[in-house]
N, C-alpha and C positions, 0 to 999 in steps of 0.2 A: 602462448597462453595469454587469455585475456582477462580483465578482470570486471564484475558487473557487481555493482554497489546499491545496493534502496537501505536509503535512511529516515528510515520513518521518528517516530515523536519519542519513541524509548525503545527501539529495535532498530539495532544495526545487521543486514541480511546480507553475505554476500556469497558470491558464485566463482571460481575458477572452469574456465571451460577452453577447451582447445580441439579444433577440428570439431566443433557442434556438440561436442560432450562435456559434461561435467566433472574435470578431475580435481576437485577440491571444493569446500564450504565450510562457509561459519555464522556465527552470529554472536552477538552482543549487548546486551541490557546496559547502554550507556548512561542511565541517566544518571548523576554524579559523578560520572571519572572524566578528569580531565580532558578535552580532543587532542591534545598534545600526544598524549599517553593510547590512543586508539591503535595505530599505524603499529605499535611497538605489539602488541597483545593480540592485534590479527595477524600479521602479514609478513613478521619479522623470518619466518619460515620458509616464505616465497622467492622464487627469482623473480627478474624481471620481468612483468607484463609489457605485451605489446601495446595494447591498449587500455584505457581505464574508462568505464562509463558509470557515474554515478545519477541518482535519481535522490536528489535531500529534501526533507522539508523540516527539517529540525535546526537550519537558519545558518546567516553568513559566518559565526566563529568556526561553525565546525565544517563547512567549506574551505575557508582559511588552515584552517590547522593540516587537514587531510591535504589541500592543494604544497602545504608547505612540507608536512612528512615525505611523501610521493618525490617532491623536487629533490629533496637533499638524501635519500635511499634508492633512487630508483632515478632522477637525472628526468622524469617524465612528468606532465601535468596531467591531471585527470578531467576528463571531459563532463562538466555536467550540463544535463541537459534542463530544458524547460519547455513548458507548453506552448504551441506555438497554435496561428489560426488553422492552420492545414500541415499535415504532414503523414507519410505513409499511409496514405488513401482515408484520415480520419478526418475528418470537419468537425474543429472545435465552436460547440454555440454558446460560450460564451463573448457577451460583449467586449469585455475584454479577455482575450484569449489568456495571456500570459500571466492570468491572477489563478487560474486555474492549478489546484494542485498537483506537483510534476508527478506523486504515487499515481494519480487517477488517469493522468494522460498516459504514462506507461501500460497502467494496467489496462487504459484502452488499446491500445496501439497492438499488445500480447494478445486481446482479445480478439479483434479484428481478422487478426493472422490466424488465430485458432481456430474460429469457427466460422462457419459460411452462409450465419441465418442472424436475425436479428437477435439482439441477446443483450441484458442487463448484467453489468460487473456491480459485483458486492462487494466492497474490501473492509472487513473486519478489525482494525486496528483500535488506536487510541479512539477513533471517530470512527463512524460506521458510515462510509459514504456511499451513494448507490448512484451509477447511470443507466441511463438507455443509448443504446447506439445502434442505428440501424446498420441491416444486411449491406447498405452501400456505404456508411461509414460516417452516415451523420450524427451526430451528437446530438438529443435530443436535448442534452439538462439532466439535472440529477436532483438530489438532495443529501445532507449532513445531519446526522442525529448523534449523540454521544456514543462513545463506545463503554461497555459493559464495565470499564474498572472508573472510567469518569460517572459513569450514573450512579455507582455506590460511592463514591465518594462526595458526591455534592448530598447525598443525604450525612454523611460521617459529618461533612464541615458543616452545614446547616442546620443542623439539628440541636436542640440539647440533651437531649438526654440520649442520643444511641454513640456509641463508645467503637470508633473505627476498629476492626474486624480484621480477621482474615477471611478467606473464601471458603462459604458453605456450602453446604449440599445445594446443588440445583434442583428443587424439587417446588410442585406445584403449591402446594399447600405447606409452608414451614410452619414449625414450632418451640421455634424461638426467633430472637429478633435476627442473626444474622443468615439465618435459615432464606428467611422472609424477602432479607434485602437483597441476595445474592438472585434465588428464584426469581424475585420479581421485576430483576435487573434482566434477565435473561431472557424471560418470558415478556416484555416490553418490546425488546429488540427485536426478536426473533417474531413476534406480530408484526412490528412497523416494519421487517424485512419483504415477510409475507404480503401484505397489503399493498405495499407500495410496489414491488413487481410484479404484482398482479394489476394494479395499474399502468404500469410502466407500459405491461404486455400490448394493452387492448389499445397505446397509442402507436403501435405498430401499423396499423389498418388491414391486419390477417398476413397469415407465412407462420412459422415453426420460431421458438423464439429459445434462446439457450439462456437460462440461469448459472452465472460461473459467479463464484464462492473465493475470495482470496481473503489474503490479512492473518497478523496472528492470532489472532480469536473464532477464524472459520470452524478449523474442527471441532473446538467445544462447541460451538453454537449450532453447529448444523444439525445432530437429533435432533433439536428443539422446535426447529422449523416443521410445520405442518403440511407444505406440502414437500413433496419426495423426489422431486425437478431439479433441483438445485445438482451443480459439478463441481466437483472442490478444484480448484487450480491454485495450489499454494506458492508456486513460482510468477504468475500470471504479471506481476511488475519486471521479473526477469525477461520473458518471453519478450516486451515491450521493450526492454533492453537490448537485447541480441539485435534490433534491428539497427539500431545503431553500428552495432560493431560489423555488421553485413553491409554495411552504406556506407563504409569510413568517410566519404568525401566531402558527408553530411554533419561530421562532425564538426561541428562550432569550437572555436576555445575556449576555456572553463571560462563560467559566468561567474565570479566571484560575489553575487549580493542574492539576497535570500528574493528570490521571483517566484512572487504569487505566495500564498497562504499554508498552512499547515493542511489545508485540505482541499 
């Protein structure tokens, strides 16, 4: 059994898989519990994995904490990875490669492997990141826009007079204020989704282009997207994972400092 980790900004996602299948999963809404206290609440269940591959962007304590649970339960370090300028037939066009979010290099790497045409990865999280990556595995560049509970909430902290919420009806036209701020959270996104791989497309220079949909905000958002293209791959940072544990040879030793950005 292996085990495949993405730590994104307030979702902990993880996979058991053995022989290419998936026998076990979990997740975790970490934000305020301890990292000390993770290992014990996921995994205390498990034997020993052969291998660990983590993908964090939520920084070096909880690196630290996970590298230090894993050693004193399990006698193992966990492998995380990071962006690098080339790797599994992907070309990163950032300037500096390794500033590059490791969620987006994953979910490049899972794409790549998936499909066999040119194609924009959506990931749906805390931050809505979007790239292009050609059919031969160039990295075009992306962009970063907030993700849907960051955009109601810089209206909640900036505002005076609207009164932080819970989540309303996503609907075009609300009638009342949290109605308003939820729909028009949604409907932001899911235009700037739209537009921007629809641009993204036309710097392909012609071929068949695949829209893949990840992050834990794809499925609410995706009705809202207007066009009907889009692919949900909700594993799609996994998938980018497993190539790790197929390459063992490639595996690095755990980087212990938070490399590269939350996005």
């Amino acid at each position: 059994m292996n085990l495949l980790v993405d730590i994104g900004n307030t979702r902990l996602k993880w996979l058991a898989v053995e022989a290419g299948l998936v026998v076990n999963r979990g997740h975790l809404l970490h934000q305020g519990i301890d990292p000390k206290l993770w290992g014990d609440r996921l995994w205390s269940h498990l034997y020993r994995p052969r291998q660990i591959v983590i993908a964090n962007v939520a920084g070096s304590e909880i690196a630290w904490a996970l590298d230090s649970w894993c050693l004193q339960h399990w006698a193992l370090r966990p492998h995380l990875i990071h962006a690098e300028a080339e790797r599994f037939g992907i070309r990163n066009a950032y300037t500096m490669p390794e500033t590059l979010g490791v969620d987006r290099w994953a979910a490049m790497i899972g794409s790549h492997h998936l499909v066999n045409t040119h194609c924009t990865v959506v990931d749906c999280g805390t931050a809505v990141t979007i790239d292009a990556l050609t059919a031969n595995g160039q990295h075009l560049g992306g962009v970063i826009i907030p993700g849907l509970r960051l955009m109601h909430e810089a209206l909640f902290r900036k505002t005076s007079q609207i009164a932080e919420q819970d989540m309303g009806d996503i609907v075009y036209l609300g009638r009342n204020t949290r109605d308003c701020i939820w729909g028009g959270s949604v409907y932001a996104i899911t235009a700037a989704i739209d537009r921007i791989t629809a641009q993204m497309a036309e710097q392909f220079g012609g071929g068949p282009v695949q829209h893949l949909l990840t992050g834990g905000n794809s499925a609410a958002l995706m009705p809202f997207l207007q066009r009907q293209d889009y692919r949900l791959e909700p594993d799609l940072i996994f998938a980018g994972l497993r190539h790790y544990l197929d390459n063992e040879h490639t595996l690095a030793q755990p980087i212990l400092r938070q490399v590269g950005g939350a996005c």
